[in-house]
N, C-alpha and C positions, 0 to 999 in steps of 0.2 A: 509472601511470595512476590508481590510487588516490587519491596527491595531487592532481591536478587534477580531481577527481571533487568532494575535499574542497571546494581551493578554487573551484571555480566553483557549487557547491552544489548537484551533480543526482550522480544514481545512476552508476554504475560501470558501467553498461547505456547508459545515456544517450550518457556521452562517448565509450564504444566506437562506437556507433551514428554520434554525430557526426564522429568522425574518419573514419568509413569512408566520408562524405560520403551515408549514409543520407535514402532521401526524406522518412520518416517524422517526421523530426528538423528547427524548424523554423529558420530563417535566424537569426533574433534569438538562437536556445539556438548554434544551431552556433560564431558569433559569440562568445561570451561563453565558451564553450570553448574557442577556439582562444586567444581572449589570455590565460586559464590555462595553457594549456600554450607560448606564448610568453612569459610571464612566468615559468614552473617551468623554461622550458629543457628539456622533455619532448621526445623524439620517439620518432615511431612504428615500431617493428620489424617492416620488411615481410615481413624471414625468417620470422620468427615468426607473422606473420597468414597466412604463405601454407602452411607449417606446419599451424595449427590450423586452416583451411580444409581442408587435406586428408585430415588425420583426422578429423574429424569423421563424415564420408559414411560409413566403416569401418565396420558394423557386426556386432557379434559374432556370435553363433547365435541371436539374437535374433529371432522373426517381425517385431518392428517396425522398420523401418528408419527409418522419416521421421517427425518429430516436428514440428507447427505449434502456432503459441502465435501467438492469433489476441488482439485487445487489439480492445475492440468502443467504439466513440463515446468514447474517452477517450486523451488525451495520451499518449506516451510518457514525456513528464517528470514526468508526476504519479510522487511516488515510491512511493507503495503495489505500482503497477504494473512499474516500475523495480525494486522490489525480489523481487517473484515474480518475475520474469524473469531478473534475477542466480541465483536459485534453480534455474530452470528449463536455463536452460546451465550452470552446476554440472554439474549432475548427469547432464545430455546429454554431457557431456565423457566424465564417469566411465562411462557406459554406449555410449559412442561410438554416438551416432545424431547423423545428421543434424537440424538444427533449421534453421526457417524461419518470419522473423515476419511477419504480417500487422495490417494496421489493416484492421478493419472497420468499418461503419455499422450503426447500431443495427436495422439490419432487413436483413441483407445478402441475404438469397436469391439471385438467381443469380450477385451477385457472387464467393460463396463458390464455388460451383461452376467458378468461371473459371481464378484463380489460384492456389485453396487444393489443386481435385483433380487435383493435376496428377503426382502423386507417386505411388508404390502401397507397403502395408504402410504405412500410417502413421495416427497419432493425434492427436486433438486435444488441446490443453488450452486453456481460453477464460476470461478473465474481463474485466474493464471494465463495462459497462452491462448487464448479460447476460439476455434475455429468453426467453421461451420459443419467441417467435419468431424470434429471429436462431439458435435451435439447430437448427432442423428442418431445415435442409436437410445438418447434417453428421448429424442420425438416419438424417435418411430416407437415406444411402445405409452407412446401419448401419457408421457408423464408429466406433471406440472412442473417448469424451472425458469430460474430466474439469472438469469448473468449477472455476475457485480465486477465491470469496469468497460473502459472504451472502445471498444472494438468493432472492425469492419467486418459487420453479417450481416448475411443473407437471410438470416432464421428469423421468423415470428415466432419472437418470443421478445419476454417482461426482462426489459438492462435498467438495475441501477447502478449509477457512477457519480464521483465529485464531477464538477460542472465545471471543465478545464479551462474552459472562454472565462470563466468570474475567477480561476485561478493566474491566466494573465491579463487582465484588467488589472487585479491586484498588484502584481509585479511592473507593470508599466506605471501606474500610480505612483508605486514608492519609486521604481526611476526618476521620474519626472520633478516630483518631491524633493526628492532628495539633487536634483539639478548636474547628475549623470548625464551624458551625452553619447559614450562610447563603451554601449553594453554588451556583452556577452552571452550567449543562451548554450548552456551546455547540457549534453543530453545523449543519453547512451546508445540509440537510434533515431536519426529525424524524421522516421517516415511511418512510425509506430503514429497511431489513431489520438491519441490522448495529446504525442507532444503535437501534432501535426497543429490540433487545438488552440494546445494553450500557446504555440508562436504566432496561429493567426490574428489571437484575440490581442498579444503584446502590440503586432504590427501596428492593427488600427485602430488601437488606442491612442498610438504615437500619431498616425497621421491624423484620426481626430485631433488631438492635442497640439498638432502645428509642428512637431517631432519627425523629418525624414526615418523611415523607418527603416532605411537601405543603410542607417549608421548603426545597427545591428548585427553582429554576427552571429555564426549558428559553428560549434565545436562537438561532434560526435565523437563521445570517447569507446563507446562498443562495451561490449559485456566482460571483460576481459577482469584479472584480480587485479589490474595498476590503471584504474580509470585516471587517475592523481597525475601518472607519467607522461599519457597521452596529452591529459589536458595543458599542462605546464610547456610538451613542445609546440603544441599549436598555438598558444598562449603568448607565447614571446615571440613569436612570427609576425603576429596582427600588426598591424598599424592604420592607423595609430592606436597605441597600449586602453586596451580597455581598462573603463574606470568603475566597469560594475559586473559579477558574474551574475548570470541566473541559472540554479540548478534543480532541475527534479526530483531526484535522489539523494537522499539524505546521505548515503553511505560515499556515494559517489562529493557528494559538497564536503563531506569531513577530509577524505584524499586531496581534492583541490583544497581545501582551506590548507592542509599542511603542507602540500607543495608550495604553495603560494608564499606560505610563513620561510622555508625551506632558501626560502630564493632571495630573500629580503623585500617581501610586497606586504605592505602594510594593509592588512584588512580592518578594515572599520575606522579607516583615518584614508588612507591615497585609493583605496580601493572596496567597493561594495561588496558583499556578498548574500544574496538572499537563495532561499532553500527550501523546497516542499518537505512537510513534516505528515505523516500518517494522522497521527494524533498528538496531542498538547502532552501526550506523556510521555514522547520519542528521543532515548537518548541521542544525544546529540554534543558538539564540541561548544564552547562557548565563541563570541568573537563574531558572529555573524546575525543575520535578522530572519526569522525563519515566518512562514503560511502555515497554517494548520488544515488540512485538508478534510479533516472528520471521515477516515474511513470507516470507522466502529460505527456511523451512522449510517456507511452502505450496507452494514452488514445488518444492525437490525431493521433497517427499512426493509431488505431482501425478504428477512423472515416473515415480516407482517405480511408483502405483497406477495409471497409465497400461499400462504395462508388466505388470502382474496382468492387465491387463482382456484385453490381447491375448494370452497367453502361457494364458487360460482358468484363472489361479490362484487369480483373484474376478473371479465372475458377475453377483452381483446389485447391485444399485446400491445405496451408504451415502452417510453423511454425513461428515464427518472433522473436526473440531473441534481443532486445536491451543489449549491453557491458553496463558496468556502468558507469557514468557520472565522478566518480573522488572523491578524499579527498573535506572534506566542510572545509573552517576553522572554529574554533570554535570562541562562544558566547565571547563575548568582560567581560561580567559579571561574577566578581568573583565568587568562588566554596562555598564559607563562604554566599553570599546572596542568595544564591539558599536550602542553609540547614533551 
């Protein structure tokens, strides 16, 4: 299943989901899975799904039994999310609970109450769009949950997240290294909690480093399908020509990498480009230098400190900061078979 994860370029969560003919999963991704795995000659082992269906439910001496991993106003394919959630049944495996996913709306109130409380002894963990509002209705009936990723709340309650300050440290590093002067930070909203982060951590790094940090620019290309187009015109605007991008999004850094090539800008000779990755297993375009973020580690940490919170082992609500994982090296596959 790995293979056709690779080749069809979504998470290892995704194409599980889509073979199982999952609602959540949309007709065009299902699609584009399936001729992965008719073209790898893949099939599905129902022994084995009926198998891991059945242990699952098993749970040990554990108070918690049911475990919901609720994904609020955001894709299953996006792979940030794809990738806690490969995290998240890990380690539901390993602790034999039951798991159960939900898609929420960004404001779900009684819809959470419908299909989520249907279970007893169980916990949350929630991330995607995650509001102070879409949480109250799993406080108010004082359930145990855990957030996985950056976000500004109000709620006490247990977040964990990659540690976005050690994800631009890293990226001003390899700037600096690499003896860049005129970098770029590209990022699909600059005011979202996570980038607000990791551009504060770039800044003063630089000016620790002796680096004006004001020879930084900042390009928000928005959620839109041609992040690639937006970036390209603000791109040739700047002056002077940046000589390094930095981007958050992998899907969003493969559009600018092909604008970029599109244009005639040479990436990884006139021009840098480095790129946050989910995980060391994130397909990806070659030609650039990518961070490994270890979200699969938000995802099983969630579970354990999920499992604290019910079990009365940690009471009070923290914060949980994963450092980043490290440089990936890149794709072994020329930049020429990827155009």
């Amino acid at each position: 299943m790995r293979e056709v994860a690779h080749h069809a370029g979504y998470s290892l969560t995704t194409v599980s989901m889509a073979l199982r003919d999952h609602p959540s999963i949309t007709t065009r991704t299902k699609e584009r899975i399936l001729r992965s795995q008719q073209e790898l000659g893949y099939r599905v082992n129902r022994l084995a799904q009926e198998f891991v269906s059945n242990t699952r439910g098993r749970s040990r001496h554990l108070k918690l039994q049911h475990l919901a991993y609720c994904l609020v106003d955001r894709p299953f394919e996006n792979p940030s999310y794809g990738a806690i959630l490969n995290g998240v049944e890990a380690e539901c495996r390993a602790q034999r609970l039951h798991l159960s996913v939900h898609h929420l709306p960004s404001n779900p109130g009684a819809s959470v109450a419908g299909p989520v409380f249907q279970y007893g002894k169980m916990g949350f963990i929630v991330t995607g769009w995650v509001t102070d509002a879409c949480l109250q209705p799993i406080l108010k009936e004082q359930s145990p949950v855990v957030v996985v990723g950056s976000y500004d709340l109000a709620s006490p309650v247990t977040r964990v997240e990659s540690d976005m300050r050690s994800v631009g440290t890293a990226f001003a590093a390899e700037v600096i290294a690499s003896k860049r002067r005129h970098p770029v930070f590209v990022v699909q909203d600059s005011s979202v909690t996570y980038a607000v982060e990791c551009l504060d951590a770039v800044r003063f790094h630089f000016q620790r480093s002796g680096v004006d940090p004001r020879c930084m620019k900042v390009i928000s290309v928005g959620y839109g399908p041609k992040p690639g187009t937006t970036f390209i015109e603000a791109f040739q605007r700047l002056d002077p020509t940046p000589d390094c991008v930095i981007v958050l999004n992998i899907r969003v850094a493969d559009d600018c990498f092909m604008k970029m090539s599109a244009h005639g800008l040479r990436v990884g000779k006139d021009h840098d480009l480095l790129a946050l990755v989910v995980s060391e297993h994130q397909t990806r375009l070659p030609g650039y230098r990518v961070l490994n973020g270890g979200m699969e580690r938000c995802g099983r940490l969630a579970v354990q400190r999920l499992i604290d919170l019910v079990e009365k082992r940690s009471m009070s609500p923290c914060r949980i900061a994963l450092p980043v994982m490290g440089w990936v090296e890149s794709p072994t596959t020329g930049i020429e078979s990827a155009m």
